[in-house]
C-alpha positions as CSV (number, residue, x, y, z in Angstrom):
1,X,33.9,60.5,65.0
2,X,37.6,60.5,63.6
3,X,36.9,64.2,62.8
4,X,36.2,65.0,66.1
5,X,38.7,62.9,67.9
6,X,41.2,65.3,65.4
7,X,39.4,68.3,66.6
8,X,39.4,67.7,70.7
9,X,42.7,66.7,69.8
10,X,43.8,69.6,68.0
11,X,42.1,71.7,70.2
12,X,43.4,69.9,73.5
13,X,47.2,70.4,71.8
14,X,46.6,74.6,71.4
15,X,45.1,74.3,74.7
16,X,48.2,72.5,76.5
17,X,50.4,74.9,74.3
18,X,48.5,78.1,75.8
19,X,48.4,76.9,79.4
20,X,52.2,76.1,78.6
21,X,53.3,79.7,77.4
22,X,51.1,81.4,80.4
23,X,52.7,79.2,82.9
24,X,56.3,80.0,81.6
25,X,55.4,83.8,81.5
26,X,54.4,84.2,85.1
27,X,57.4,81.6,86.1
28,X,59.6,84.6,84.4
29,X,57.7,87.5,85.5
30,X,58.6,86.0,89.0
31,X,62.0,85.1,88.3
32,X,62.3,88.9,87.2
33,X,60.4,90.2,90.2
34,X,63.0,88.1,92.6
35,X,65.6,89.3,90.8
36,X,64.5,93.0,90.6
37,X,64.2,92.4,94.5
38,X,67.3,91.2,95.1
39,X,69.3,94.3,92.4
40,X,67.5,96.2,95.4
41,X,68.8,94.5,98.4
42,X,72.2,94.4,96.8
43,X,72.2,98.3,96.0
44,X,71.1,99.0,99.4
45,X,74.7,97.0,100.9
46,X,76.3,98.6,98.4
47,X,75.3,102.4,100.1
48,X,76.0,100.8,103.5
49,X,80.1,99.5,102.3
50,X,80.4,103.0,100.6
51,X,79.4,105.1,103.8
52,X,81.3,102.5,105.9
53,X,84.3,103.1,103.6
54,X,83.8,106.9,104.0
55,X,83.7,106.8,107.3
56,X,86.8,104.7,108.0
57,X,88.6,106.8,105.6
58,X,87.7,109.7,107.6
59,X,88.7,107.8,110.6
60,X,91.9,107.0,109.0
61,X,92.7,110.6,107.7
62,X,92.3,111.7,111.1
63,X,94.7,109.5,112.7
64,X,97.3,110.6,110.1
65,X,96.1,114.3,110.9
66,X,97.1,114.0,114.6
67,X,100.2,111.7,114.0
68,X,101.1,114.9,111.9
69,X,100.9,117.5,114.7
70,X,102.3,115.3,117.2
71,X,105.4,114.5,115.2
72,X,105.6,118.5,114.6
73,X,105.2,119.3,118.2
74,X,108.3,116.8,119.2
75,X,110.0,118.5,116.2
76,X,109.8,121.8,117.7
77,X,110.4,120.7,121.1
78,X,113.8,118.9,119.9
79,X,114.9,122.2,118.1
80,X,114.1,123.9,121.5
81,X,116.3,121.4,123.4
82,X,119.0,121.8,120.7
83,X,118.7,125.4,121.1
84,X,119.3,124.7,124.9
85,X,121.7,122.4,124.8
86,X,123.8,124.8,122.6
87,X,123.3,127.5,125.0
88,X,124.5,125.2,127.5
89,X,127.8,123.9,125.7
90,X,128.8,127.9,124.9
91,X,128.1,128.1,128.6
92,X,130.7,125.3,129.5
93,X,133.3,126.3,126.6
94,X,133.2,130.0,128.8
95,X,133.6,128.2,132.0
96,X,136.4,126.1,131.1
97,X,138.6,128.8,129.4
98,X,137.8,131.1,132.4
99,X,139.2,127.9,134.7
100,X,142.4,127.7,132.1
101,X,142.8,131.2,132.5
102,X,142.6,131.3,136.5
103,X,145.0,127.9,136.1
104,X,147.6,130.1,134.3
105,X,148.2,132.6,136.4
């Protein structure tokens, strides 16, 4: 009787142990299934950051693109309005030495 108390036992110890290590395998083949789940979810907002990034640094370059032109355009129109201006104060040097001139006479 004492044998076979030692064998159930035994036998109910290698048992436990094997239910044991099969438990704990599909506790981490589900741990690595979540996990492999969420690597996917998390590479998938990683795509959607980068082509959000892209785009705002599109967005961003065109901005500076058109800040660029515009700030060319008043460059050109203030040369033209220099250019005027000068044209204008040659104008006024003439007109006051012709007024000088009539004033001397």
């Amino acid at each position: 009787m004492a044998t076979l108390g030692d064998a159930i036992s035994a036998w109910g110890k290698i048992a436990f142990t094997v239910i044991l290590i099969i438990g704990y395998g599909f506790l981490t083949y589900y741990q690595i299934k979540g996990n492999s789940q969420g690597i996917s979810e998390l590479k998938l907002m990683i795509e959607e950051l980068r082509t959000f990034d892209q785009r705002e640094i599109e967005i961003i370059s065109n901005r500076s693109n058109k800040r660029y032109e515009r700030i060319e355009f008043q460059i050109e129109d203030l040369k033209s309005k220099i250019k005027q201006n000068s044209q204008e104060d040659i104008e006024t040097i003439k007109e006051l030495y012709y007024l000088k001139g009539q004033l001397n006479k």
